[in-house]
Structure formats: structure tokens, C-alpha cells
C-alpha positions as CSV (number, residue, x, y, z in Angstrom):
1,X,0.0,0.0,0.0
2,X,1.8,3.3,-0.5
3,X,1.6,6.6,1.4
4,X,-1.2,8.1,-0.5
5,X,-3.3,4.8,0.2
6,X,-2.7,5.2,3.8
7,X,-3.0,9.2,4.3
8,X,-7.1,8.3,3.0
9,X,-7.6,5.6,5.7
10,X,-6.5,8.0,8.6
11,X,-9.1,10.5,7.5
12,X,-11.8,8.0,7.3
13,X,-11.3,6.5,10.5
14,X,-11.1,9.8,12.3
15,X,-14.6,11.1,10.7
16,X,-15.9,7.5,11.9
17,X,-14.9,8.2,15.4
18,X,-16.2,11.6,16.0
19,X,-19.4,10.9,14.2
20,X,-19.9,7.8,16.7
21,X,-19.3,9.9,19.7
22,X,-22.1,12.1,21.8
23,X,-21.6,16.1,23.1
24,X,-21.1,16.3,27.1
25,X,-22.8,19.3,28.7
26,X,-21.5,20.4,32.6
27,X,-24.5,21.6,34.7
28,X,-24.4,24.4,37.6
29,X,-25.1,24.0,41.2
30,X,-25.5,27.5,42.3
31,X,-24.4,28.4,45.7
32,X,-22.9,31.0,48.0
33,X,-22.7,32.1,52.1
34,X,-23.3,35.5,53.3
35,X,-21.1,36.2,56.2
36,X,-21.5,39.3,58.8
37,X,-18.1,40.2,59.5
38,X,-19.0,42.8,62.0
39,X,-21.7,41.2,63.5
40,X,-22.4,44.1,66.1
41,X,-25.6,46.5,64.5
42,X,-22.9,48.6,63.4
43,X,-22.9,50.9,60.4
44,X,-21.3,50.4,58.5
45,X,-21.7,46.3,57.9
46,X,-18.8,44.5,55.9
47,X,-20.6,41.3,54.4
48,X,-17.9,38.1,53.5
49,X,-19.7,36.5,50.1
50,X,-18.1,32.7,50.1
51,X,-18.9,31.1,46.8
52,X,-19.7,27.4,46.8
53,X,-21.2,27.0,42.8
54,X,-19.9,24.5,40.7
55,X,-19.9,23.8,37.0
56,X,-20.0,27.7,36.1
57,X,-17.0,29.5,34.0
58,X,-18.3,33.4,34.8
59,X,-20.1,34.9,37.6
60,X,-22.1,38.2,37.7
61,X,-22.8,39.5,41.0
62,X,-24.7,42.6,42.1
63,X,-25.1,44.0,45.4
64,X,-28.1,45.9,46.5
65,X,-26.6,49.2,48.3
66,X,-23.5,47.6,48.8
67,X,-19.8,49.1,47.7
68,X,-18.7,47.4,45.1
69,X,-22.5,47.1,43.4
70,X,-21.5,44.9,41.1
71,X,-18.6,42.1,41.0
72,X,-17.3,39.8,38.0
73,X,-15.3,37.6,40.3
74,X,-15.8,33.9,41.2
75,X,-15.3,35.4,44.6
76,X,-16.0,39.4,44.9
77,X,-15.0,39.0,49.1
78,X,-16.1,41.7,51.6
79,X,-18.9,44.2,50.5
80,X,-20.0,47.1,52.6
81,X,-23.5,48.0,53.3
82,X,-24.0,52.0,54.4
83,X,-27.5,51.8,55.1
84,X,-29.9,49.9,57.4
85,X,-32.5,47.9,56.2
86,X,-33.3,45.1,53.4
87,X,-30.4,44.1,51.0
88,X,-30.5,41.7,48.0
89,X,-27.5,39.7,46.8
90,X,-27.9,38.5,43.3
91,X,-25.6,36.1,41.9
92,X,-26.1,34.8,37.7
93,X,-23.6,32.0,37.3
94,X,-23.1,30.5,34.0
95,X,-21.4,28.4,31.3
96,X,-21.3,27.9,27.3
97,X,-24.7,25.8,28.1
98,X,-26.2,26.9,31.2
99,X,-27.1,29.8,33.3
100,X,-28.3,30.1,37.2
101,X,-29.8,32.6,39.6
102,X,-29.8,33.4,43.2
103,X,-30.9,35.7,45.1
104,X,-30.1,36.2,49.3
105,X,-31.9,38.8,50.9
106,X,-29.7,40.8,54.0
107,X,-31.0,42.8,57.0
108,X,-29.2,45.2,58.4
109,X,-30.0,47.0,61.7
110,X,-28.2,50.4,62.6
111,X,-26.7,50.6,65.9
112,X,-29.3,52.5,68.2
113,X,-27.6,56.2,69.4
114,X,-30.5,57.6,71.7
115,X,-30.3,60.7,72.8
116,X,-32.4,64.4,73.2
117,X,-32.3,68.0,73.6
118,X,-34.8,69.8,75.4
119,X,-35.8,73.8,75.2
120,X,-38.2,76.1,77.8
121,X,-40.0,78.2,75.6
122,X,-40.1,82.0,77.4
123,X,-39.5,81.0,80.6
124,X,-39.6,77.7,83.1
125,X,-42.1,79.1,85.6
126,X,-45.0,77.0,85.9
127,X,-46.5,76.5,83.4
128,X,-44.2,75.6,81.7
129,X,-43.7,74.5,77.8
130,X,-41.1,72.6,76.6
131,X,-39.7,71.4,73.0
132,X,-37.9,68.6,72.5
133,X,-35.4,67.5,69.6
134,X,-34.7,63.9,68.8
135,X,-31.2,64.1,68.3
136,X,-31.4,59.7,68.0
137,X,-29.8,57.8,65.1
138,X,-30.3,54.6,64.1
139,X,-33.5,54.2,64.9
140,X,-36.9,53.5,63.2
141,X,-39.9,53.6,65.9
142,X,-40.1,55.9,68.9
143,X,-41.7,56.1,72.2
144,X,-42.0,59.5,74.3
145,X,-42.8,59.2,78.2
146,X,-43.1,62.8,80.0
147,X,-44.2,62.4,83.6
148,X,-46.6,65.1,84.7
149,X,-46.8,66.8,80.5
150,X,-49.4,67.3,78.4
151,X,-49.6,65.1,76.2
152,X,-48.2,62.4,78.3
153,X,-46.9,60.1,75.5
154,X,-46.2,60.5,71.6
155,X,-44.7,57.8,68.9
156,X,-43.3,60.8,66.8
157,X,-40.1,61.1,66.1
158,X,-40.0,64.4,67.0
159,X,-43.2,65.1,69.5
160,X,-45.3,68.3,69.7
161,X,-44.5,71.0,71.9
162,X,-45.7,69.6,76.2
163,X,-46.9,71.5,78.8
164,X,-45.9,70.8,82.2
165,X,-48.6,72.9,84.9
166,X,-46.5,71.8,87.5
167,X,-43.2,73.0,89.5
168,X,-40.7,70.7,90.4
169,X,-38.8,67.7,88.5
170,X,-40.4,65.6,85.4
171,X,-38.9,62.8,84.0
172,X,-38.8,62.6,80.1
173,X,-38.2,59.0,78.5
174,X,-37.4,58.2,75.0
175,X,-37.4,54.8,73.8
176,X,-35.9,53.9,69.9
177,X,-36.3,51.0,67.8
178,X,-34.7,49.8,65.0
179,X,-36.8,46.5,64.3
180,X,-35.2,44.1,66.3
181,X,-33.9,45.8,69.4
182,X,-34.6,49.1,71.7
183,X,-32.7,51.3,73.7
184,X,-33.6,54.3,76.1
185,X,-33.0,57.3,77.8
186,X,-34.3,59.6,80.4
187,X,-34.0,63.0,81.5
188,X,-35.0,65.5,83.5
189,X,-37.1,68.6,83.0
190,X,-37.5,71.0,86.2
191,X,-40.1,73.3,86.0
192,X,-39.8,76.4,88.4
193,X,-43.0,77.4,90.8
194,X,-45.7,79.6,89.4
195,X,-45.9,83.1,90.1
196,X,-46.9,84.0,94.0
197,X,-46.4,87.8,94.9
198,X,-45.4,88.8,98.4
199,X,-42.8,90.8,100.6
200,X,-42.3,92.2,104.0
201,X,-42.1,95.8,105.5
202,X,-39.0,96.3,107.8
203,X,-37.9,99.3,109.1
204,X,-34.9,100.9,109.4
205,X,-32.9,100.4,112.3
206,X,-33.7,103.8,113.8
207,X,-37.5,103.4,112.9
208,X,-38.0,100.4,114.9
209,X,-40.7,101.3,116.9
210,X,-42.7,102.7,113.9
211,X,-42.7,106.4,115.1
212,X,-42.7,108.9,112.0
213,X,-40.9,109.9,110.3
214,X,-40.3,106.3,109.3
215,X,-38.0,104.4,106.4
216,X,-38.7,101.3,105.9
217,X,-37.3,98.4,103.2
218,X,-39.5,96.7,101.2
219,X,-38.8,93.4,101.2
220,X,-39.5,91.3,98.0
221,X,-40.2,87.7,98.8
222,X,-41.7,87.0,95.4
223,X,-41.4,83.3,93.7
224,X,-40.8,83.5,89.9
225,X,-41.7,86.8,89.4
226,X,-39.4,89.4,86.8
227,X,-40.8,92.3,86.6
228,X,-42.3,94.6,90.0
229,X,-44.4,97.8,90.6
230,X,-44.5,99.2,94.2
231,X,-47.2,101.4,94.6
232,X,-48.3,103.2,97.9
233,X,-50.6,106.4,98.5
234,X,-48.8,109.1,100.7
235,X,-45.6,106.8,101.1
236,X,-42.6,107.4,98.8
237,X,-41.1,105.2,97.6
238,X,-37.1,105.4,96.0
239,X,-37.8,103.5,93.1
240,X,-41.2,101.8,92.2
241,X,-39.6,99.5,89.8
242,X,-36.8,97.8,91.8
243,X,-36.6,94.6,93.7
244,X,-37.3,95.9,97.0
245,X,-36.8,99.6,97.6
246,X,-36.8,101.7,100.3
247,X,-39.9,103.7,101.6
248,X,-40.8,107.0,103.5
249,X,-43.4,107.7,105.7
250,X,-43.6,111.7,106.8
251,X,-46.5,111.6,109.1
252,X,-48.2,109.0,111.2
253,X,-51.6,106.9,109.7
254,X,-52.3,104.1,107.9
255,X,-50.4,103.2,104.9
256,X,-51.2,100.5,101.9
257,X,-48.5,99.1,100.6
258,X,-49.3,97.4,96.8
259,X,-46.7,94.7,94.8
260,X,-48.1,93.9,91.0
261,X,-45.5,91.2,89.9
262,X,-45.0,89.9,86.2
263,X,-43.3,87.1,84.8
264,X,-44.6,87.1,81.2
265,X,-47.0,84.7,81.5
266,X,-49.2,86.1,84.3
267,X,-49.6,89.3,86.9
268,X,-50.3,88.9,90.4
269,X,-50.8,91.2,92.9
270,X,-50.6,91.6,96.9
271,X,-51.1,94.5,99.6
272,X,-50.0,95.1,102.9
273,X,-51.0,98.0,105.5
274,X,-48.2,99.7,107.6
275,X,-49.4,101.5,111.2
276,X,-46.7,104.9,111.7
277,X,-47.4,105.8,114.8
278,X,-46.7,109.8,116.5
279,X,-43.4,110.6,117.0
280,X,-43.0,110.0,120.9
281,X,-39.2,111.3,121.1
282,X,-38.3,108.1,123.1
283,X,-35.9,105.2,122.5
284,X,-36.7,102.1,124.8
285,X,-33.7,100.2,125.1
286,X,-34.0,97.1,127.6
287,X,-32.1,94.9,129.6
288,X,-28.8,96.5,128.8
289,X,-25.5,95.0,130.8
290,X,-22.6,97.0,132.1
291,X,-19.6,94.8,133.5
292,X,-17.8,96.1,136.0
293,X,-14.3,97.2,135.1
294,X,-12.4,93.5,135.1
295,X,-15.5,92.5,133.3
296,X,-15.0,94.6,130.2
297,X,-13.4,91.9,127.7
298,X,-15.6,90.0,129.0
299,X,-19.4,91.7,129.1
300,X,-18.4,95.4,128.3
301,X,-18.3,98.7,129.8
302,X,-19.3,101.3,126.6
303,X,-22.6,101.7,124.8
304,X,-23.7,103.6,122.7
305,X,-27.9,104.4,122.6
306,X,-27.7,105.4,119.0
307,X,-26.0,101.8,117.6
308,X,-28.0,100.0,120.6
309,X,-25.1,98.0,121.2
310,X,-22.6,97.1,124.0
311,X,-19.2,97.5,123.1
312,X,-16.7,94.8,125.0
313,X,-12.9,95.6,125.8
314,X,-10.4,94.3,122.8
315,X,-13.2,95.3,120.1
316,X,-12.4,97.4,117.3
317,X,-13.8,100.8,117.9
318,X,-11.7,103.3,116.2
319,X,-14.5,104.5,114.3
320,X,-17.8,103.4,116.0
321,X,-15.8,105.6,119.2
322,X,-17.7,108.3,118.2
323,X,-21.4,107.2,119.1
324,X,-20.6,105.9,122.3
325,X,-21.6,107.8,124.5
326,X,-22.6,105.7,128.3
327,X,-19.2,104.2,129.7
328,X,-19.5,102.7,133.2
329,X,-16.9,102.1,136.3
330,X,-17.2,99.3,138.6
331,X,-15.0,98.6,140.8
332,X,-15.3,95.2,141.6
333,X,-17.7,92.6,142.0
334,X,-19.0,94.0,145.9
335,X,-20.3,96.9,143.7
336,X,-19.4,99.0,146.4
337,X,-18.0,101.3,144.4
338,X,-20.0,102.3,141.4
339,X,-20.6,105.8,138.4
340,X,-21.2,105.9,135.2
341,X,-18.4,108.2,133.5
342,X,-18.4,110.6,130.5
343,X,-16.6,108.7,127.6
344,X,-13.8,111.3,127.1
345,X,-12.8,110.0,130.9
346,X,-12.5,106.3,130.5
347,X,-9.0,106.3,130.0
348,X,-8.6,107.5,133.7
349,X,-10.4,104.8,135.1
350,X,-8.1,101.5,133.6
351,X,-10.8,101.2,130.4
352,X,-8.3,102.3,127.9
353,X,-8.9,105.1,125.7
354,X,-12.3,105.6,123.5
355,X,-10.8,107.1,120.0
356,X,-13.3,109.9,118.7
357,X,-14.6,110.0,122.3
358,X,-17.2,112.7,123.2
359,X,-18.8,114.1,126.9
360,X,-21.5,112.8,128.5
361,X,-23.0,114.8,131.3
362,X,-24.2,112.3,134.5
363,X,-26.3,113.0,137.7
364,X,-25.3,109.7,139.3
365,X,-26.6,110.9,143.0
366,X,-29.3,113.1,142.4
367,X,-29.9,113.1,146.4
368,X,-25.9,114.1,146.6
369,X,-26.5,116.2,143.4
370,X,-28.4,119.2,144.8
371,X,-29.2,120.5,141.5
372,X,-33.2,120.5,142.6
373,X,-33.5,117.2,140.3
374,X,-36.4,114.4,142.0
375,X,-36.9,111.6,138.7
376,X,-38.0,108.6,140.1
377,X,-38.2,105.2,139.2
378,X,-41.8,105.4,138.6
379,X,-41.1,108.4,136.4
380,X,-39.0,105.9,135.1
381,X,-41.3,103.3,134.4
382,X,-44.5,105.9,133.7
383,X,-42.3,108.0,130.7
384,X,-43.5,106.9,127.2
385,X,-42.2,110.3,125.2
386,X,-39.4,112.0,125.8
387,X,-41.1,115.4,126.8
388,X,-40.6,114.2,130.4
389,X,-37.0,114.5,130.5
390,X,-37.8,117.8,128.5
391,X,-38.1,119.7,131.4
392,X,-35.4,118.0,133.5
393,X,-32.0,120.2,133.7
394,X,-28.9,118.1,133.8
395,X,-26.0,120.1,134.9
396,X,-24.4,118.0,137.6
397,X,-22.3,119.9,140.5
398,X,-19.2,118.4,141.1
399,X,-20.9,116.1,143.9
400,X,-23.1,114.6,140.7
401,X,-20.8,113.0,139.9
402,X,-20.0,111.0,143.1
403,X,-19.8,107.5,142.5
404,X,-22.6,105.1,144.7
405,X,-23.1,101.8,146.6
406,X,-25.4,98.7,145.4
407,X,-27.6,97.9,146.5
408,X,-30.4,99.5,146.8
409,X,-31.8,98.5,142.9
410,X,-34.1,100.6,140.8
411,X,-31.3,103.3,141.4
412,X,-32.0,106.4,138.4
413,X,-28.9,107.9,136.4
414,X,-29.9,110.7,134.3
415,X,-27.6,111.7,131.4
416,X,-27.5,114.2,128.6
417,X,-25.4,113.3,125.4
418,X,-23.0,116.1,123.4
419,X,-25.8,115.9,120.6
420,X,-27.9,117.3,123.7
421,X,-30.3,114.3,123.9
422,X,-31.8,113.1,127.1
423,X,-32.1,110.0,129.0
424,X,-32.3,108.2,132.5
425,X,-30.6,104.7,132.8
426,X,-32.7,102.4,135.5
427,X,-30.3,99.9,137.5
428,X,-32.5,96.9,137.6
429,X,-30.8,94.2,139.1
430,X,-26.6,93.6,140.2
431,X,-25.1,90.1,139.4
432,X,-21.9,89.6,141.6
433,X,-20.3,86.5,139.6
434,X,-16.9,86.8,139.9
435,X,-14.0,89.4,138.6
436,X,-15.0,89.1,134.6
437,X,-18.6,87.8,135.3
438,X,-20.0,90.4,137.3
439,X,-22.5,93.2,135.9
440,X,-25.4,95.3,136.3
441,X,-28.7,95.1,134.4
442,X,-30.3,98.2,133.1
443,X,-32.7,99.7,131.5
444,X,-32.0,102.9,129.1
445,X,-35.1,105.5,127.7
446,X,-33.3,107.9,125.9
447,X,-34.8,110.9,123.4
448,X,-34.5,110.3,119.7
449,X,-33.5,113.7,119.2
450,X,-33.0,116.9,121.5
């Protein structure tokens, strides 16, 4: 057979072969895993896709909100979701003779963040309303709690504007969702009283016996008020506008004292009546110590009838000096030996020196006085103006000024002051306790004013 012969046999048996055999087609199993990779309601959510198909030569992914979106890799690997909510993975896997779909539907829940702001409108007197922002992320559904409001509850996300009619603390609760789990928080809203005018009328410290002329502070004790007007017929008063000002009565009656208070949202307001009595020209000043001269640290030896007030040994009186003007000597606790002495004096009698000092005139023995002066202890305790120690001339001999014995008690010391006021000290009772415990116990009426 020669080479040609043979070249046409190959070729026939090879077309024999191939006509005798059948095409094999590869089908697809289409699978793949969706993997959370941050599996903590965090946004955003990296998703692992893990391929499992068989029997496909090219893959076409797409991802539902997801970055990539799309993917023509057998395995695309991590995708990132940026929202919450519903996300489809769609995988078409194919070869030369078939082609597959699937489809894997994600849900994604945000993280909850809760959290709210809350403003007063005008003002947070009762009542009160209040706006509140929801400041919350992550959430889908809400729940609003506010203790004491109107409306009590609301499910929007950001509630209408709630009323609270009454002071104190109100707890405010907001509740998110976000489909499969909640989370809450609660605050506090405090809500200031309502209005409620009032105040107080306190005289000065000269006018505290409510003789005319009379000053007097108004005292404003108003809750949750802003705004004031003082009004008061035949009373003037410094400034009818202010807090609490200052009043001035010229003449004795009865006065009406009227507060309006305003805090925006409502007036109120509330009157008192003040008595200013005559002008009787006498200071009653009662139960009044001396110590006797060891005693002065201790109880005090100076006072002064215009500050009402004892002044002790060590105190600082380089400039209250001036208004004391009653300085009394005692030489020990027998109280055998006893005067009261003109302030300008007291450094002669071991009381250290009074800076600013001024003269006091005395009649400490009116029986050793003879200066034709007879004021009694029932004067004493029968005087209720000073035009009975009007009449009385103090201007002491030199024996006025003799010192005396205790007892006997309800002894009568009549004085005149440099500002030429006068007065009449009653020695009520002696209490022998000792070198700095020992005093007498006195009581002092003394003219306002000459």
C-alpha cells in the first residue's frame, strides 16, 4: 500500500470516530454564604460572600446598596453595606450551556444612638412649655414618656411642643427602635414654681418702733416673678420698679402698701397696711449689761444708745468711738464702788482710751447732786415720750458726779449726750459673779433727738 493509500484511511477513521461519539454538557449547582463580619448593629456592615457554585465558567454579581455594586469575580470577598434595612445579593452564574440565579436577601440593623435635647419656651415658671429634639440615630420607631406633660406620651419622632402645669422635677423618656432591638434614655425637665407675689415691710434700724418719720425696706419675697411695681398712697417710695426699695413715711396713719409682679406669663398682685405711729421722742432700750471694770473683755463697759449695742474691751472701735456715748466704772464685784463716767474720761479709770470720744453729762446721786433734780423710778417706768426728761435740767455739781453703793436696785442715772439728747438709765438688778462675770442690768429710755 503506499503513502497516499494510507493518508485516505487516517481520514476515514477519524470522521468515523467523531461521528460515533455524543456532546457532554457540565451543569451548575448554584451556591454562596453571606457572612456578617462585623456582627455588632454597626454601620457600616462589611458582608464576607463565600462562593460554593460548581460547574459555572463566569459569575455576575450585584449587590443591592453595597460598595462594590456589582462584582465579576468567582469570589467578589467583603462588600459594605452603608445603610440599614433590606439588601438583595444576586448572583447569575453561568457556562457555554447553562445559566443560574440566586438571590439572598440581608437585613441590616443600625446601631441605636438615643439621645435628646430639650428647650423652655419664654421661661420655666409654671407653666411651663417645653420642645424637645430627637437628636437619636439609628432608629426607626419611637416612644416618648413625660411624667406630669401634656400630652403624656407620643410615637413621633419628634413630639409636639408639652406642657408641664407643675413646679418641680419631670422625667422625660425616650425609647428607639430599630426593628429588632430598643434602647432608652431619660432626662430630667424641672419646671420652676408659678408666680406668688409677696414681701415684707422692715424698718430701718432707727424706725423700729414705727414712730414717724419712718424708712422702711420693702422686702420682695416674690417666687418667679421678673418684673415689679411698688405702689403706695402718701408713702414714697425710692424706686417703684426695683426689687425691693426703700420707703418714707412723713407723718403717722395708715399706709397701703401694693406689689403687681410679672413674669410674662401672668400678673399677680398683693397689699399690705403699715401703722406709723406719733413721734413720741423716746428710744426704749432694755435689759442692757454694764460689766464692772475687770469684766469689760468679758461683758463690756461702753454703749452707745444710738447703735443700741454694748461695746466689749479688745473690740475694734476706732471708728464706731464716736457714738458711744454711756461708759460705766465698777470697781469690783461687791459693787461698792460704782458711776457711770463721761466717755472722754475712761482712759482714767483703767478702760483704755475711746478714739473719737465725746462728753456725756451724768447726775449719778441726784440726792448728793443738789441740783433740785427728784426723777423717780416710777417716772421711770411711767415715761412713754421723751417730753418728760424735757423739762429736766442736767448740769451736775461736782458732787453729781459722786460715785454710789449697790444695792439699793431701781437706782435712776440721768444723762444728757453732746448731741444734747436726754435720757435716764434704770439699775435693775446687780449680778456679783466673779472678777470678769460680774455686771449690772439696766434699762436705758433715751430721746430720739433733743
Amino acid at each position: 500500500m503506499n503513502f497516499k493509500s494510507v493518508n485516505y484511511l487516517f481520514i476515514g477513521l477519524s470522521l468515523l470516530f467523531f461521528s460515533c461519539h455524543k456532546e457532554q454538557k457540565i451543569p451548575i449547582n448554584i451556591d454562596f454564604d453571606v457572612t456578617k463580619v462585623n456582627n455588632n448593629n454597626t454601620i457600616p456592615v462589611d458582608v464576607l460572600i463565600s462562593n460554593a457554585t460548581t460547574g459555572a465558567d463566569f459569575y455576575s454579581w450585584t449587590f443591592e446598596g453595597g460598595d462594590p455594586a456589582t462584582s465579576s469575580l468567582k469570589n467578589p470577598g467583603v462588600i459594605r453595606f452603608f445603610q440599614a434595612g433590606s439588601h438583595v445579593i444576586k448572583l447569575v452564574a453561568s457556562n457555554s450551556d447553562f445559566q443560574e440565579e440566586k438571590e439572598v436577601t440581608i437585613n441590616l440593623d443600625s446601631m441605636i444612638m438615643v439621645d435628646f435635647t430639650d428647650s423652655i419656651l419664654v421661661n420655666d415658671f409654671a407653666p411651663a412649655t417645653v420642645r424637645f429634639t430627637n437628636n437619636s440615630v439609628g432608629g426607626s420607631s419611637f416612644a416618648w414618656t413625660f411624667d406630669g406633660g401634656t400630652p403624656a406620651t407620643s410615637s413621633l419622632q419628634n413630639p409636639t411642643d408639652v406642657i408641664f402645669s407643675t413646679e418641680g422635677d419631670h422625667q422625660v423618656t425616650l425609647t428607639v427602635g430599630n426593628g429588632s432591638s430598643t434602647s432608652s434614655v431619660t432626662k430630667v425637665v424641672t419646671v420652676a414654681p408659678p408666680l406668688a407675689a409677696s414681701f415684707d415691710i422692715i424698718p430701718s434700724f432707727d424706725d423700729e418702733d414705727y414712730q414717724a418719720p419712718l424708712t422702711a425696706q420693702l422686702r420682695n419675697t416674690t417666687v418667679s416673678g421678673l418684673t415689679w411695681q411698688w405702689t403706695c398712697p402718701g408713702g414714697v417710695i425710692s424706686n417703684p420698679t426695683a426689687d425691693s426699695p426703700t420707703i418714707y413715711f412723713a407723718a403717722p396713719g395708715t399706709y397701703t402698701v401694693t406689689l403687681t409682679a410679672n413674669n410674662i406669663k401672668s400678673t399677680q398682685s398683693v397689699s399690705h397696711n403699715i401703722v406709723v405711729l406719733p413721734d413720741a421722742n423716746l428710744s426704749i432700750q432694755q435689759d442692757v449689761k454694764f460689766g464692772i471694770n475687770t469684766a469689760h473683755a468679758s461683758i463690756g463697759c461702753f454703749y452707745s444708745t444710738r447703735l443700741r449695742k454694748t461695746f466689749k474691751g479688745g473690740d475694734n472701735i476706732d471708728t464706731s468711738g464716736r457714738w458711744i456715748d454711756l461708759a460705766f466704772f465698777g470697781l469690783n464685784s461687791n459693787f461698792s464702788l460704782n458711776k457711770f463716767i463721761t466717755p472722754d474720761s475712761s482712759n482714767y479709770y483703767t478702760l483704755g482710751t475711746i478714739p473719737l470720744a465725746t462728753r456725756t453729762k451724768f447726775i449719778n446721786s441726784q440726792a448728793a447732786c443738789n441740783c433740785g433734780v427728784n426723777f423717780t423710778a416710777t417716772n421711770f417706768d411711767n415715761m412713754v415720750n421723751g417730753s418728760a426728761l424735757q423739762s429736766v435740767t442736767i448740769n451736775p455739781t461736782p458732787s453729781g458726779w459722786n460715785d454710789f453703793p449697790l444695792p439699793p436696785l431701781n437706782r435712776i442715772i440721768l444723762f444728757q449726750t453732746l448731741d444734747g439728747r436726754k435720757g435716764a438709765i434704770k439699775i435693775k438688778e446687780i449680778v456679783a459673779n466673779g472678777t470678769t462675770g460680774s455686771y449690772i442690768l439696766t434699762d436705758i429710755k433715751v430721746q430720739k433727738h433733743q
